[in-house]
PAMAR-444847 format. One record per atom (N, C-alpha, C, O, CB): x, y, z; residue in one letter. Coordinates in steps of 0.001 Angstrom, whole numbers, padded with zeros to 6 digits, always signed. Glycine has a CB too. Example, Ala and Ser with C-alpha at 12.3 -4.5 7.8 and 13.67 -1.06 7.14 Angstrom:
<recs>
+013190-005690+007800A;+012300-004500+007800A;+013200-003300+007800A;+014236-003319+008465A;+011308-004473+009046A;+012850-002250+007080S;+013670-001060+007140S;+012900+000030+007870S;+013409+001138+008039S;+014084-000598+005725S;
</recs>
This chain:
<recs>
+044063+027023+035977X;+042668+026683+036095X;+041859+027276+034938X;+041043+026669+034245X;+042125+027165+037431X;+042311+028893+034819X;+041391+029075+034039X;+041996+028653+032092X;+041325+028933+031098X;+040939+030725+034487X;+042859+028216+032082X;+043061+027659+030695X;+042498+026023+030832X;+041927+025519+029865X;+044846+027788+030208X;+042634+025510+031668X;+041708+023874+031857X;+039708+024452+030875X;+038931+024175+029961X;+041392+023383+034716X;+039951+025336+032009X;+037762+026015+030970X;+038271+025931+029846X;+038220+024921+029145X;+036739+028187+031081X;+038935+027205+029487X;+039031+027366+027925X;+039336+026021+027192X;+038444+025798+026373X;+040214+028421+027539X;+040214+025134+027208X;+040194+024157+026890X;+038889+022893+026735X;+038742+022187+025737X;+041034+024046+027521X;+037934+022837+028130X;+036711+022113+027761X;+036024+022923+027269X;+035559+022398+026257X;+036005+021467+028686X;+035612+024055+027381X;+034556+024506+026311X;+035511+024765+024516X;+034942+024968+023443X;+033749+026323+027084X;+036701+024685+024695X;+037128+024359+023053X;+036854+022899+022509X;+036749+022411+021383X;+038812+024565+022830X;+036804+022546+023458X;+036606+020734+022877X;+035475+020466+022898X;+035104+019739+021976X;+037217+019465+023698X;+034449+020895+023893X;+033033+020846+023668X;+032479+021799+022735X;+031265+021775+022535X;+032376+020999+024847X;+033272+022703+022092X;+032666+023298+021029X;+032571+022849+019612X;+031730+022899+018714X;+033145+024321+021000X;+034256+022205+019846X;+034772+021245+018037X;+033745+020143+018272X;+033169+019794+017242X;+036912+020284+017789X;+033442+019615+019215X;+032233+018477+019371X;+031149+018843+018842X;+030534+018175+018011X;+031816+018104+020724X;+030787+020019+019303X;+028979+020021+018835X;+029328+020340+017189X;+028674+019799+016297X;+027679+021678+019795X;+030281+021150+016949X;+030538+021494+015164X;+030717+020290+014771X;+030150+020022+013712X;+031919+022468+014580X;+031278+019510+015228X;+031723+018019+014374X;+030165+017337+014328X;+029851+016644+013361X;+033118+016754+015442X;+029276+017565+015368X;+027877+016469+015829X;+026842+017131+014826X;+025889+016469+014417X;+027180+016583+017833X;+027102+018849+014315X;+026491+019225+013772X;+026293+019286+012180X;+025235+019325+011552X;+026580+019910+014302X;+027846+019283+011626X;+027833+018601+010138X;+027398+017102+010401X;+026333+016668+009961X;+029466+018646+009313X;+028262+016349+011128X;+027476+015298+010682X;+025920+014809+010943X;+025416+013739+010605X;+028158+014442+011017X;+025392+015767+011551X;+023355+015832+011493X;+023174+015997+010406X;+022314+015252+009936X;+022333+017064+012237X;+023871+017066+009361X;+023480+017861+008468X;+023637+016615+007248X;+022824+016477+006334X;+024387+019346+008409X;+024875+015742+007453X;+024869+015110+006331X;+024054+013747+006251X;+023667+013066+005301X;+026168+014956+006033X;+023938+013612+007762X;+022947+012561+007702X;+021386+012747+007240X;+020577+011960+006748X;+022940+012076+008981X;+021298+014386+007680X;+019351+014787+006972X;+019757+014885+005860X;+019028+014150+005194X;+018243+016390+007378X;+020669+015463+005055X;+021112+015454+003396X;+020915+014039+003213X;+019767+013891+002793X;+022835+015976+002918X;+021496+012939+003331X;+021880+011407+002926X;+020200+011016+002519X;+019751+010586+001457X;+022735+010261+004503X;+019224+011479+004309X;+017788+010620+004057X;+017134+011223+003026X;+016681+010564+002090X;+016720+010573+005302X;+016988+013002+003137X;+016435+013160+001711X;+016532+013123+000241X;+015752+013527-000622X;+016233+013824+001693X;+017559+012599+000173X;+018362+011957-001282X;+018019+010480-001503X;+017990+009915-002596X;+020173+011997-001169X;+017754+009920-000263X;+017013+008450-000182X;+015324+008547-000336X;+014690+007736-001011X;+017378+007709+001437X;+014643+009780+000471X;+013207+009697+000241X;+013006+010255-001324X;+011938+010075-001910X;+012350+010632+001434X;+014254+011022-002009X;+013524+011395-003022X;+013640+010168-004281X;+012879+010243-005246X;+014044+012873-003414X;+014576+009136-004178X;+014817+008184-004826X;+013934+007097-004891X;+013572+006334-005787X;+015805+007888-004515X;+013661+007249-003589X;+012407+005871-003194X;+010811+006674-003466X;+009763+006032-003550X;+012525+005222-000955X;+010874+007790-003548X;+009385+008468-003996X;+009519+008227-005831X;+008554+007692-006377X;+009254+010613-003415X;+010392+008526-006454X;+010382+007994-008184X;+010607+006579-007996X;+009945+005974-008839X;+011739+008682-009346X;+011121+005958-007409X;+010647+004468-007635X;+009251+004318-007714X;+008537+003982-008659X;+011084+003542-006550X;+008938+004687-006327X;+007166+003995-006028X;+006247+004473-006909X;+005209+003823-007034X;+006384+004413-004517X;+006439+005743-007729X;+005536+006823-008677X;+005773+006106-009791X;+004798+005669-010401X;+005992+008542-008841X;+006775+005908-010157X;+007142+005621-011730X;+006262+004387-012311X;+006333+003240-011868X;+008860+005196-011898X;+005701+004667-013022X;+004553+004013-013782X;+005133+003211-014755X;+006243+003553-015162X;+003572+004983-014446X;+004472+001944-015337X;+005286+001000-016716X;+006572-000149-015482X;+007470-000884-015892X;+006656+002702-018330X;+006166+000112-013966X;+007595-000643-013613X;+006618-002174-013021X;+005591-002280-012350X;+008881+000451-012026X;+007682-003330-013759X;+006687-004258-013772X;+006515-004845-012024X;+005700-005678-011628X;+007164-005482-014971X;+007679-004022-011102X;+007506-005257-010012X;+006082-003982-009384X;+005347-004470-008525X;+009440-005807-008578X;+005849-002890-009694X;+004503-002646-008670X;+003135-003581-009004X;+002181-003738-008241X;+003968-000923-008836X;+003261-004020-010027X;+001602-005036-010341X;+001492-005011-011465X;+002301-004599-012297X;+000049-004560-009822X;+000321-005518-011636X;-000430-004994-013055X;-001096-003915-013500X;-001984-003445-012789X;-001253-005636-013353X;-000750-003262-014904X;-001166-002307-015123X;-002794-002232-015967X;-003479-003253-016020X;-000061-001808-015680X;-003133-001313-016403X;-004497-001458-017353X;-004309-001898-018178X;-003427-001418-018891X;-005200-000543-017811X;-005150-003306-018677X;-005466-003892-020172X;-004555-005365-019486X;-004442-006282-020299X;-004621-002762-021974X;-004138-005531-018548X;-002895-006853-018467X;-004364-007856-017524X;-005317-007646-016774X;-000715-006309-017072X;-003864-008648-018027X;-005046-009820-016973X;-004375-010630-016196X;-003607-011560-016442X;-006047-010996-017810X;-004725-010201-015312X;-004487-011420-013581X;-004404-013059-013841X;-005260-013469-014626X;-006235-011345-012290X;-003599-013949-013356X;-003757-015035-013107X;-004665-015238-012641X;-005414-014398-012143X;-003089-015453-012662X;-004927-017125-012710X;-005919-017368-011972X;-004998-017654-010516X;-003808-017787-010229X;-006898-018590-012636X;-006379-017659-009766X;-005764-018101-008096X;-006984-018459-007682X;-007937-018211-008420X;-004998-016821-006929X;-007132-018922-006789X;-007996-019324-005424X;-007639-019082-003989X;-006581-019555-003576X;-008151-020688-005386X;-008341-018457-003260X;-007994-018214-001871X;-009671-018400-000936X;-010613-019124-001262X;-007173-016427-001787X;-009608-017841-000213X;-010141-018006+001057X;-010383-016700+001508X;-009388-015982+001602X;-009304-018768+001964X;-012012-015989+001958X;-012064-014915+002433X;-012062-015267+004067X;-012090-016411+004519X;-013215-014164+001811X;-012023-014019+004866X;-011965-014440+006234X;-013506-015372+007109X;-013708-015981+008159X;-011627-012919+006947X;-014525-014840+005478X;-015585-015317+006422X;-015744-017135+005938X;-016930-017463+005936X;-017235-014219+006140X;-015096-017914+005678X;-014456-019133+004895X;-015074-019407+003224X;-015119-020516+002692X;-014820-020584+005896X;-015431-018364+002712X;-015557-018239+001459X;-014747-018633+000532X;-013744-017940+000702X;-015710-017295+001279X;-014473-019691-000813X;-013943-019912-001557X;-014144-018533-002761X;-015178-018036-003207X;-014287-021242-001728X;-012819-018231-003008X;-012884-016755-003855X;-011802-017476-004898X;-010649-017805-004620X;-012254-014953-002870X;-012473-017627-006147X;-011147-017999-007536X;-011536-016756-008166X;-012191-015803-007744X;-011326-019682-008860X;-010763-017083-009706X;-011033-016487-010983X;-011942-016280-011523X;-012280-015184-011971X;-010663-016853-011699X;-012851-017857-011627X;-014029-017445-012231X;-015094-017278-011099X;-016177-017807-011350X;-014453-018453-013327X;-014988-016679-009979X;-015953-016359-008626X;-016261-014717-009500X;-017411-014388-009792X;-014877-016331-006519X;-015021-013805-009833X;-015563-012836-009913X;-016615-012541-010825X;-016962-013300-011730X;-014800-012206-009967X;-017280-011081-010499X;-018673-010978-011538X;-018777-009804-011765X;-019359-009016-011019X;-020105-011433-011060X;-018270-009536-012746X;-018585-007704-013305X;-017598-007171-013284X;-016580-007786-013601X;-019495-006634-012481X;-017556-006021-012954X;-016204-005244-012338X;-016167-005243-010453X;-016981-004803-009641X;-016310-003330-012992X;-014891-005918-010280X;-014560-006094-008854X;-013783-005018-008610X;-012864-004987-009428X;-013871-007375-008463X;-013744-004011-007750X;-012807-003253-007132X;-011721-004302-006193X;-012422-005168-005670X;-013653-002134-006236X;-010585-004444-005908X;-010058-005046-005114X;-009050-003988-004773X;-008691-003120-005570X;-009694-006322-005527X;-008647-004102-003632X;-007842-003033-002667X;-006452-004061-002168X;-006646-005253-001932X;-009025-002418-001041X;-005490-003630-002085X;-004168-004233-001501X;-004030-003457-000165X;-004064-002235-000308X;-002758-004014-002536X;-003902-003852+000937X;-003630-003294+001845X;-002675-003917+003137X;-002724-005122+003380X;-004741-002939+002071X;-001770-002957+003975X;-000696-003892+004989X;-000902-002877+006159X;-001018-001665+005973X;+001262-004118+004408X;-000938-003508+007429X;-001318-002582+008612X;+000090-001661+009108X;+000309-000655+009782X;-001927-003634+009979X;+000882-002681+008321X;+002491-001597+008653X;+002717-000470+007597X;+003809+000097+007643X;+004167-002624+008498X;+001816-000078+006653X;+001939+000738+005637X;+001447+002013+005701X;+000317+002181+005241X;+001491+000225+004700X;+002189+003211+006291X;+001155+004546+006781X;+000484+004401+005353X;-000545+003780+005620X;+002000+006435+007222X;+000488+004602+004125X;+000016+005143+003155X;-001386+003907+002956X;-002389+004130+002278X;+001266+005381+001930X;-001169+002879+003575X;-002612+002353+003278X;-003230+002228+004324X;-004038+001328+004554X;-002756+001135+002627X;-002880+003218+005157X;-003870+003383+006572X;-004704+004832+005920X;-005922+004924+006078X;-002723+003757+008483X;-003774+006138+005044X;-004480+006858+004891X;-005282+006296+003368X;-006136+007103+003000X;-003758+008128+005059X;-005209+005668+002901X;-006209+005081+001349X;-007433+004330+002304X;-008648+004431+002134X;-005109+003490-000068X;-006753+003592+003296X;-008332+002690+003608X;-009469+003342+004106X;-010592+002998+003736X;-008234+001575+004713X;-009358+003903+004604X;-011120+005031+004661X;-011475+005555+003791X;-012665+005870+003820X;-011341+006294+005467X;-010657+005936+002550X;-011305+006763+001231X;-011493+005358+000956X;-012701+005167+001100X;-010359+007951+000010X;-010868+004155+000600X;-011150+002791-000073X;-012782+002139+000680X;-013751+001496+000276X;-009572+001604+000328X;-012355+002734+001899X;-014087+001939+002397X;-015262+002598+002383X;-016397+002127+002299X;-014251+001486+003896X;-014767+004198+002509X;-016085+005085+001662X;-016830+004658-000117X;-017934+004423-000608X;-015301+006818+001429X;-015506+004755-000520X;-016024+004474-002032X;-016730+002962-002244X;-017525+002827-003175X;-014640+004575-003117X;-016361+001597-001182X;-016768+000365-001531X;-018409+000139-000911X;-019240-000762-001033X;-015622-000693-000940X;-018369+001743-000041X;-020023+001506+000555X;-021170+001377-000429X;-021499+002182-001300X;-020523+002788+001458X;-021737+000158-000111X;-023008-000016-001538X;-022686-000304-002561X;-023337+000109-003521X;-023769+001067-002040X;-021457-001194-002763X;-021279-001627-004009X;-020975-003141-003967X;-020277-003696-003118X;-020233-000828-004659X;-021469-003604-004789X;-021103-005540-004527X;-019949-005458-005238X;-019647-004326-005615X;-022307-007013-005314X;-019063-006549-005584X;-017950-007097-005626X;-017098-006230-005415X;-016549-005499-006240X;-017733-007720-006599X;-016900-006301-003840X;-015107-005348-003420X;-014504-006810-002762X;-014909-007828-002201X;-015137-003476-001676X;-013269-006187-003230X;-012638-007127-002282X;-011199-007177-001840X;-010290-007370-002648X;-012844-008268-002752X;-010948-006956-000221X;-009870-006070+000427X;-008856-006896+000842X;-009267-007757+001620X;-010332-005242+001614X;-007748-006946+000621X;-007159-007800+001170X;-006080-007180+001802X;-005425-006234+001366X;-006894-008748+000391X;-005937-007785+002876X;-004800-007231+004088X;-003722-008226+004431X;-003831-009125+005265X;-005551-006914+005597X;-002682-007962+003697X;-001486-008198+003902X;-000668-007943+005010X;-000435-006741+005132X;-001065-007795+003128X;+000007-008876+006123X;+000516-008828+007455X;-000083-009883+008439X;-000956-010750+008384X;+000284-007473+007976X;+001004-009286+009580X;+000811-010532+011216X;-000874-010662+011464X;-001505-009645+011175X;+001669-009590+013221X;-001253-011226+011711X;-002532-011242+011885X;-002750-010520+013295X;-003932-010182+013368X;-003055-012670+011761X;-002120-010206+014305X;-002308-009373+015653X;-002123-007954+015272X;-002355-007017+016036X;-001216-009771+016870X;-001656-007827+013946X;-001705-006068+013350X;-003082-005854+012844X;-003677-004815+013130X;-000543-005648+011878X;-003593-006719+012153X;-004587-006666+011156X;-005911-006232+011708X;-006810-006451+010896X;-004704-007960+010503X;-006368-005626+012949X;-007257-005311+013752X;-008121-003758+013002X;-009209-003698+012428X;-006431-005177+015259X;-007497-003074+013191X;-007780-001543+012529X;-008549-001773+011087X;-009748-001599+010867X;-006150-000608+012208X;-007459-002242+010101X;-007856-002130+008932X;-009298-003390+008989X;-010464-003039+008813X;-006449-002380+007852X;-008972-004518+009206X;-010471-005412+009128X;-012023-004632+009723X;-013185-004721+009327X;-010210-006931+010252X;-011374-003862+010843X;-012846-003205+011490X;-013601-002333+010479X;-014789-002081+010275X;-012559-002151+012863X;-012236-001913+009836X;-012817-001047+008680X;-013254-001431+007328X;-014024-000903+006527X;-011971-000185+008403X;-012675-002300+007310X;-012914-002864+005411X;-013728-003515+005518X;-014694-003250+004802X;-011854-003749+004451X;-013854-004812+006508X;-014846-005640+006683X;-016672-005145+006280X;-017254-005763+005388X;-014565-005959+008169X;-017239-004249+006884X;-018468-003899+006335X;-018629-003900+005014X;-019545-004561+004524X;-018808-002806+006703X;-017895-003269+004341X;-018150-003173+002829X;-016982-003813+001878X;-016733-003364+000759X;-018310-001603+002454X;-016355-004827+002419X;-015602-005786+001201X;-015427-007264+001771X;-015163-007454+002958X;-013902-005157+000751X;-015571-008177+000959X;-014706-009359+001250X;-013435-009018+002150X;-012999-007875+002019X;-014225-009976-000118X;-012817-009820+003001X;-011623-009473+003442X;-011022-010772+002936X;-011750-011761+002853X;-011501-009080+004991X;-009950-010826+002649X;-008802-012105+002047X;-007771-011511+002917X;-007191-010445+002711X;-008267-012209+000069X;-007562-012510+004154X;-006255-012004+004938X;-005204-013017+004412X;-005203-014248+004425X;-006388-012050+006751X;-004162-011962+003866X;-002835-012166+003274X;-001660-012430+003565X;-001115-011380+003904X;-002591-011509+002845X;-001144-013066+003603X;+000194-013358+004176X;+001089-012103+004259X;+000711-011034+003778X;+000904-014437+003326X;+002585-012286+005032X;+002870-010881+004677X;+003194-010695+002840X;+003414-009628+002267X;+004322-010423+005703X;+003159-011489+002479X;+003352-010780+000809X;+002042-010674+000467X;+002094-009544-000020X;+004208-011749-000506X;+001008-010973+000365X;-000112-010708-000008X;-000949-011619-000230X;-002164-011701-000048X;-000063-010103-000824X;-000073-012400-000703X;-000716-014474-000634X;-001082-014661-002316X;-000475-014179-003272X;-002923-014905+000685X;-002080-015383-002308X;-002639-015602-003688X;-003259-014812-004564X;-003328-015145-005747X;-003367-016366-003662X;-003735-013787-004157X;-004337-012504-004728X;-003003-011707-005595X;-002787-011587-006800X;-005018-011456-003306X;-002186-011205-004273X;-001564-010700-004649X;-000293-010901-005466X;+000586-010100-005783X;-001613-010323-003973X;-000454-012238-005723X;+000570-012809-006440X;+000428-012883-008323X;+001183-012866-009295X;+000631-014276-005738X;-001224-012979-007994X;-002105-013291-009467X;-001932-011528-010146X;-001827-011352-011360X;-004335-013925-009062X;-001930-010692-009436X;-001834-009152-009272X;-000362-008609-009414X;-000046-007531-009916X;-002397-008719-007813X;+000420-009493-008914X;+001828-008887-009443X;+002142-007507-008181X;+002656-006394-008293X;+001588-008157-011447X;+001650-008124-007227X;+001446-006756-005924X;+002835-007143-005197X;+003133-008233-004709X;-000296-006911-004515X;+003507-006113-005247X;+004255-006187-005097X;+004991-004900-003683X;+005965-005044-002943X;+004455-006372-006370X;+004080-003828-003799X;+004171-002434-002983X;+002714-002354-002429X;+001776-002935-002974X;+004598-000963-004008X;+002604-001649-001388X;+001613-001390-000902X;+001273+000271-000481X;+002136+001005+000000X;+001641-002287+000055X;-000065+000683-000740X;-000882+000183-001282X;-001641+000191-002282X;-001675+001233-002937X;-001228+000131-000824X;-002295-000705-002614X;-002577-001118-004475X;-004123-001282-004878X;-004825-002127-004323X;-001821-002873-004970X;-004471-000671-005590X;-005739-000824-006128X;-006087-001446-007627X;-005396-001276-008631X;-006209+000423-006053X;-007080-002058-007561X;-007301-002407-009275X;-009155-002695-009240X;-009893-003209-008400X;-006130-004305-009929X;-009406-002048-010656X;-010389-002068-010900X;-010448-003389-012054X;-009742-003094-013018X;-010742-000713-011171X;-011182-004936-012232X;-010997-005425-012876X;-012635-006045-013684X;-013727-005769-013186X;-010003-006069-012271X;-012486-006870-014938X;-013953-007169-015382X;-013883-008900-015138X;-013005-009753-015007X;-014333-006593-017258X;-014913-008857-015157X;-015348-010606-015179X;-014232-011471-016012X;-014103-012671-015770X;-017037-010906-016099X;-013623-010973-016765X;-012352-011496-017736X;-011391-011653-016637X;-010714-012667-016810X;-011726-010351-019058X;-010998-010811-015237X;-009747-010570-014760X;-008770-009866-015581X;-007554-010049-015544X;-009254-011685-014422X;-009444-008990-016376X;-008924-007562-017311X;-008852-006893-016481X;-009768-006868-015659X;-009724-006822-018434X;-007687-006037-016340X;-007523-004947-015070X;-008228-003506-016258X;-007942-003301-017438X;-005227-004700-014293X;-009230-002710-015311X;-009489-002308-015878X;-009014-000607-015764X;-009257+000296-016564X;-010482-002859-015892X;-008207-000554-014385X;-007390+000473-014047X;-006892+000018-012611X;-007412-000825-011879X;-008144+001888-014116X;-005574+000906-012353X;-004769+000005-011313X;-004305+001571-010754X;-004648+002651-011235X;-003319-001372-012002X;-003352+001302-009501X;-002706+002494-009369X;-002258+002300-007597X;-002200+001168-007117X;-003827+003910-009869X;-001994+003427-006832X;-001405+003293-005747X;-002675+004122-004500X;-002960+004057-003304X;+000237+003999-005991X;-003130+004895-005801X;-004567+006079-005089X;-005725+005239-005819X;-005663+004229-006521X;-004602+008298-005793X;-007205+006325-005236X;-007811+006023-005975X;-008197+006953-007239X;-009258+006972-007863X;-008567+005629-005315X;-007121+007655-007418X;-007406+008637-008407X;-006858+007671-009391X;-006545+008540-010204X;-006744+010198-008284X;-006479+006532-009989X;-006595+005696-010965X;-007868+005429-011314X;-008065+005108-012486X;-005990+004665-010730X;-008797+005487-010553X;-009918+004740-010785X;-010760+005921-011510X;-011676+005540-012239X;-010574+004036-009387X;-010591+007014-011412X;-011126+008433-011726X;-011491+008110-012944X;-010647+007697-013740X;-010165+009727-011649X;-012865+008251-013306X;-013228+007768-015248X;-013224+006926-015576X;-013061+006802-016790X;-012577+008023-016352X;-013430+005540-014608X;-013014+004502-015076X;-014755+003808-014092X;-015717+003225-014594X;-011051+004051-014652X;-014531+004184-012714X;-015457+003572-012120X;-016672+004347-011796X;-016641+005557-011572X;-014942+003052-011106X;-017613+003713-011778X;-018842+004514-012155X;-019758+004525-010564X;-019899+003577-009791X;-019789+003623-013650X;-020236+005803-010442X;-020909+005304-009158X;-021546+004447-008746X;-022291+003794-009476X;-021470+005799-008802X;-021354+004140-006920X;-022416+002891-006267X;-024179+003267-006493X;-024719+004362-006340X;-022088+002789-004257X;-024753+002080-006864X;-026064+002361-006667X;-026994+001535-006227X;-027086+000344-006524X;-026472+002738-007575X;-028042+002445-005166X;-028945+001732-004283X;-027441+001493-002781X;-027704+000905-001732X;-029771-000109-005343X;
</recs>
């Protein structure tokens, strides 16, 4: 009897050692994956995140949510435009700094990429202070003219559709965009 114990707690012991390297190599495996996929998404000059500064946007035409016709030559000045997806933690934390900064400024314009039964949160929020262009899940026509490819994406552009700074934050825009006024 008492060698039957010793025996299950030897086998339930090689178990948890065996359950426990392989935890170990599986948290090793993901952070060798988050650190690979963090220099992808950072690495700057890579053409599938968008367009960079000085590159000019296609033309496109789309549709804002409020049935607004929005092209190329609609824009006027410098447009802030925002890329955004409701499945994207990182553009859940950009869209409140993105809708602070678009308060009081004319030409923003937000577009939300995804299911339309996700898209609730981010519209409540962007909506006051930007155009909304709801996007397919790739981004639709905006984001196609934009080269958007990751989310989420910002670009500062001029009446040309000259990007006039781009990036993933809004610390691209830092020196570039000038405060709202009135």
């Amino acid at each position: 009897m008492v060698f039957a114990l010793w025996a299950a707690v030897l086998v339930l012991t090689l178990l948890t050692v065996l359950n426990l390297v392989l935890m170990l190599g599986v948290i090793r495996r993901l952070r060798d994956h988050t650190q690979r996929l963090d220099g992808l998404y950072e690495r700057s000059g890579n053409p599938g995140l968008g367009l960079e500064a000085g590159e000019v946007a296609a033309e496109f035409e789309t549709t804002t949510s409020e049935g607004e016709t929005l092209t190329a030559a609609s824009l006027g000045g410098r447009t802030l435009i925002g890329f955004f997806s409701p499945s994207c933690a990182p553009c859940k934390e950009l869209a409140p700094k993105f809708a602070e900064l678009a308060a009081g400024r004319d030409g923003v314009i937000a577009v939300v990429a995804g299911l339309p039964d996700q898209m609730g949160d981010l519209l409540d929020l962007l909506s006051p202070v930007a155009k909304i262009v709801n996007g397919d899940v790739d981004g639709g026509p905006l984001a196609k003219a934009f080269g958007v490819k990751a989310f989420p994406r910002v670009f500062l552009v001029d009446e040309t559709r000259t990007v006039l700074a781009a990036g993933h934050s809004l610390d691209a825009l830092d020196g570039v965009l000038t405060p709202a006024t009135g």
